[in-house]
N, C-alpha and C positions, 0 to 999 in steps of 0.2 A: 456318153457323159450324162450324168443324172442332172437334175435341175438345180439340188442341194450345192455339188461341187460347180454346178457352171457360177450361182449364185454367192460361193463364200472366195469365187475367185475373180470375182468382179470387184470395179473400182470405186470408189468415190473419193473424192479430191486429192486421187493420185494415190490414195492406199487401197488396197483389197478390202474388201469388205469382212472377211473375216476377222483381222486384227481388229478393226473394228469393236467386233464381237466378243473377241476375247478381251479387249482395253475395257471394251464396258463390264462384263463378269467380272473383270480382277477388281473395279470400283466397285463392284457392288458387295461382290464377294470378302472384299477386305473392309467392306462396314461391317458387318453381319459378323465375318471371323475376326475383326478386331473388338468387337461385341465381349465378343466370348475369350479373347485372350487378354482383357480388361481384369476381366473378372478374374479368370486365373492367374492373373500378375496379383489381383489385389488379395486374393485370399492366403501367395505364398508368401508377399511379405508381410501380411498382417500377423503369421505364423511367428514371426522374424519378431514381432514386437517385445518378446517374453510378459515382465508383469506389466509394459504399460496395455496390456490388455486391457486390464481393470478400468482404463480410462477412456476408451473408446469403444466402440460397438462396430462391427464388419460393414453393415451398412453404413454407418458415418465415413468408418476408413475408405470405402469405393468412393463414397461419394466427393469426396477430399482429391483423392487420388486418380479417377478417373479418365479428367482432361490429360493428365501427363503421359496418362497410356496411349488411349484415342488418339490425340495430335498426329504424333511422330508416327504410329501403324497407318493414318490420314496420309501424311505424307511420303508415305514406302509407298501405299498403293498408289497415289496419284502419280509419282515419278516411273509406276512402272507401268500404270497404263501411258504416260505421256511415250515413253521408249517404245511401247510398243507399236505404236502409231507414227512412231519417228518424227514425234514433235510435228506431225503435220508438215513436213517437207519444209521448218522455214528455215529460212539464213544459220548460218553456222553461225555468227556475231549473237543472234538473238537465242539460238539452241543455249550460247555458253554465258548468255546472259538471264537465262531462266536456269541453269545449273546454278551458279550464282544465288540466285534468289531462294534453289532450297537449300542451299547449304548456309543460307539466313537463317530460314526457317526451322530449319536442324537445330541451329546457335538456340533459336525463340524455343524451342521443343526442351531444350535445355535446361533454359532456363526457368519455362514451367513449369518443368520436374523438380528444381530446387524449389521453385517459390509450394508448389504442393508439399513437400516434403516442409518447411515452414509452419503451412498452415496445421498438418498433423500434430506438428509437437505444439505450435500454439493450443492446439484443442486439448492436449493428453494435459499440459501445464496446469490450463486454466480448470481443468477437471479436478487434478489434484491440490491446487490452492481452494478451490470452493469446497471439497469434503473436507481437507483440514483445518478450514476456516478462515486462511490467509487471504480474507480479502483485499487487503491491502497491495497482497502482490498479484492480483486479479487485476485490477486495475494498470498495471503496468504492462504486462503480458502482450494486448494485442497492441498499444504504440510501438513497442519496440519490436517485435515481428515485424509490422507495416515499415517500421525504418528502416529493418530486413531485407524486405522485399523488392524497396527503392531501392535500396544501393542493388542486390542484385541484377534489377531488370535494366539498369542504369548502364551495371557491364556488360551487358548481353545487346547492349544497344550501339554501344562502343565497335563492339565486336564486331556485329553484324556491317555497320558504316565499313569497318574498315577490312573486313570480308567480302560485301556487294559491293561498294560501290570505291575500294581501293584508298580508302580518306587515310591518311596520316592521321592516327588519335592522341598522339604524344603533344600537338597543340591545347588540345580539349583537354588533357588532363593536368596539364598546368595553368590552364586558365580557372579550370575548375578548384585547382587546389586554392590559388591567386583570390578567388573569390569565397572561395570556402574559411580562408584567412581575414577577408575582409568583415563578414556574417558575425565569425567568429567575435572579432573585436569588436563590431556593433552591440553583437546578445552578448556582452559578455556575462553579463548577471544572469540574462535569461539560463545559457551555459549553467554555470555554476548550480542553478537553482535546480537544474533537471539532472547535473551530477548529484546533488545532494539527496534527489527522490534516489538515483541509483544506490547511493549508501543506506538510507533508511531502506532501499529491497534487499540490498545483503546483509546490513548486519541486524534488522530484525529487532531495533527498540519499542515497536511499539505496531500495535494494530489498528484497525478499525474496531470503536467500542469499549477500548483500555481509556482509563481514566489518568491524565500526567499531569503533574505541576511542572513549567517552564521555569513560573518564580516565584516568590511569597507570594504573589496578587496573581497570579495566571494559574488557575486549574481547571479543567475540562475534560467533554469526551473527545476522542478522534472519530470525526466523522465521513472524509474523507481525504487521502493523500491522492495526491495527481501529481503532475510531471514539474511543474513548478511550485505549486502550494500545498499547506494541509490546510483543511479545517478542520476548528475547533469549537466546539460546544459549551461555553462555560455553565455554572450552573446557575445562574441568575440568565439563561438565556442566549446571550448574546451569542453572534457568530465572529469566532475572529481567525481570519487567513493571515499562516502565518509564512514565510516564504521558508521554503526545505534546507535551504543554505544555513538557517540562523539555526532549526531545530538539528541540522546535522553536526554543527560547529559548537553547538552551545551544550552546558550539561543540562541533563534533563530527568524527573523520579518520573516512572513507570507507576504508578500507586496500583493499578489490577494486577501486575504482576507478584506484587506481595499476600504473603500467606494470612499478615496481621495489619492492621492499621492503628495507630498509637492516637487514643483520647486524652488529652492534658488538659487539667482543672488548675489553676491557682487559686486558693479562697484566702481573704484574711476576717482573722478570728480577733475579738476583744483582748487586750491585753491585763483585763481583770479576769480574764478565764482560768480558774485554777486551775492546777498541773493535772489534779486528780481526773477533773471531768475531762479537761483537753484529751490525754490518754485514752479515756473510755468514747469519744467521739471518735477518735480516728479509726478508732477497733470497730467502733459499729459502723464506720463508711464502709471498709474494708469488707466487712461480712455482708454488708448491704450490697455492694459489688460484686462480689462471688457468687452469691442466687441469681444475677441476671447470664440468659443461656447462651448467650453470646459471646465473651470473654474468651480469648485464646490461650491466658495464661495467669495466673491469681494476678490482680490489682497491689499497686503499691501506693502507701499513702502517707506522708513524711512531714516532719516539722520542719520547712527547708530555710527560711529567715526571720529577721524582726525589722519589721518595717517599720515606717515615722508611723502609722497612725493603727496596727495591724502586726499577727504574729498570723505570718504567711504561712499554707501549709497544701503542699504541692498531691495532687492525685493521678495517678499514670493508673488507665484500665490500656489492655490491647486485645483489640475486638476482633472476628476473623473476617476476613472480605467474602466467603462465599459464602455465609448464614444466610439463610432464608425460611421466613414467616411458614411458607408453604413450598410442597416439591416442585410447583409447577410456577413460581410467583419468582421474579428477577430479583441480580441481588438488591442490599439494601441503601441508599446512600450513607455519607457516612455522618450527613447529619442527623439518622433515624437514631447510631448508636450514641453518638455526641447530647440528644436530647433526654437517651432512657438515662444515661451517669448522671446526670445533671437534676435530675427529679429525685432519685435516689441519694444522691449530696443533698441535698435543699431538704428532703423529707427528713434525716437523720440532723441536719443540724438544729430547723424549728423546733425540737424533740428537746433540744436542750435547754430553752431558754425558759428563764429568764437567768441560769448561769453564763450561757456566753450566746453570742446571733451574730453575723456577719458583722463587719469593722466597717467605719465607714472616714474619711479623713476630718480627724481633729485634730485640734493646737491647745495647749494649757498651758495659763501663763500664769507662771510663779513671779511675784514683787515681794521681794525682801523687807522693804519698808517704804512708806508712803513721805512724799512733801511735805514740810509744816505749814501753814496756811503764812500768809504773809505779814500778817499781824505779832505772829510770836516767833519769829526770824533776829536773836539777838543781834543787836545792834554792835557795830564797830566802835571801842573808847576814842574819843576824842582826843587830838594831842594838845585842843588847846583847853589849860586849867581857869 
């Protein structure tokens, strides 16, 4: 008998020393080939992606997807060096109470693969909202994956209790609903506020950077939506958090999403303005209007009332929202075009006077005829002679 065979059939605590040898080669050996079959799991389904290619990169994808592989190849080999060694001779109660424990662990392996599989499309999402510019729904992306993740690992924890260690979960999930009811009617606004970020993610009114009117007095930029608020940007400054509920429920203009933005002049003119010049002013706003390069569609410029002190005359230019100065210089606000009509108005009406110049509020008071002084106020005849 050689020394090799006397020695791989010798014992230590009650196993051959061989098995031994072979438990430890299958650990080490299924690091090493679980290595390599990692990689080959990731590069067949990254195959499987089709266009979300464009969003991910092979190395992101392993590195995402890694753990889900490793684990559970982890735990093949460890249960098959454990078998081979026969669990170390112990108790049969303790063998099927480490059974047990990986078929937790399996459950846990499981649920790593889903929570990976998660993280992938959170990454492929947020890739394709960031090149189409949807910041907005950037921003929601990984809260709601991560709310994902919880409920998932939540069930896999259920599972496992009631796999290792025999728990009835039918209590736990009515106490959990019981309380989840509770939450519920506490946040109820909080709720509502983060349904209503979910409607502003689906139906898409409005971005990060679009400029909105809420109401006469509220307009601004969107500067950021979150799970309960937006902000807003007005243009004197201010920040105002407006809660998702109100902008979900409420009606609301988009003003960046329009092609044109409408400038409105009301002027009043002298009411000694002859017909002849009035005519010839509104013609020369008109053409005055037309030579600025920003106009989206010729100007219109109208006798529209007669006021107590003024013969109103109404000007609509509509200017286009994407004009810019230069290719590379942002758009323009819309008091840049608001200020060039208004020079161009003022410049064409100075031109006219001293036949007509802006109106200003007067009163003239016509008297028919005046008191007689009290002195020659004929007297009443007398009835006595």
């Amino acid at each position: 008998m050689s020394w090799w065979r006397t020695l791989w059939e010798a014992e230590w605590y009650g196993i051959l020393l061989g098995r031994w040898v072979v438990a430890a080669l299958v650990l080490v050996g299924g690091y090493f080939l679980g290595r390599l079959i990692a990689r080959g799991l990731s590069r067949l389904f990254y195959l499987l992606l089709g266009k979300a290619k464009e969003d991910i990169t092979p190395e992101e994808f392993h590195r995402l997807m890694r753990p889900a592989w490793l684990f559970p190849l982890f735990l093949i080999s460890a249960y098959s060096a454990g078998s081979i060694v026969h669990f170390l001779h112990l108790p049969e109660k303790t063998v099927g109470w480490i059974g047990r424990v990986f078929e937790a662990l399996a459950l846990l392996a499981m649920g790593l693969l889903g929570s990976r599989v998660l993280a992938v499309a959170e990454t492929i999402l947020a890739s394709q909202y960031q090149r189409s510019g949807e910041n907005y729904k950037l921003q929601l992306v990984h809260p709601l994956f991560t709310i994902g993740r919880v409920v998932l690992f939540l069930l896999v924890g259920f599972l496992m209790l009631e796999h290792t260690l025999k728990l009835n979960v039918a209590p736990f999930f009515t106490t959990l609903g019981l309380g989840g009811l509770a939450v519920a009617l506490a946040a109820q606004e909080t709720l509502q506020h983060f349904i209503g970020a979910l409607a502003i993610f689906a139906d898409k009114p409005f971005q990060i950077g679009d400029v909105i009117r809420i109401d006469a007095n509220t307009v601004g930029v969107i500067e950021k939506i979150g799970l309960r608020s937006t902000r807003i940007r007005t243009f004197d400054n201010h920040l105002l958090i407006i809660p998702n509920k109100r902008l979900a429920d409420n009606p609301l203009e988009n003003i960046s999403q329009a092609s044109e933005r409408r400038v409105l002049f009301k002027i009043g003119l002298l009411y000694s303005t002859p017909s002849d010049v009035l005519r010839s002013l509104m013609e020369d706003i008109r053409a005055a209007l037309e030579s600025l390069p920003f106009l989206g569609r010729p100007p219109a410029v109208y006798l529209t009332n007669f006021l107590e002190s003024s013969l109103e005359i109404t000007i609509i230019a509509f200017v286009r929202v994407d004009y810019k100065e230069k290719l590379e210089s942002p758009p323009l606000p819309i008091f840049y075009f608001q200020d060039k009509v208004a020079w161009k108005v003022l410049e064409v009406v100075r031109r006219y006077e001293p036949h007509t110049t802006f109106a200003f509020p007067t009163r003239t008071l016509h008297v028919e005829s005046f008191p007689l002084p009290y002195a020659e106020i004929p007297k009443a005849p007398s009835d006595r002679q």
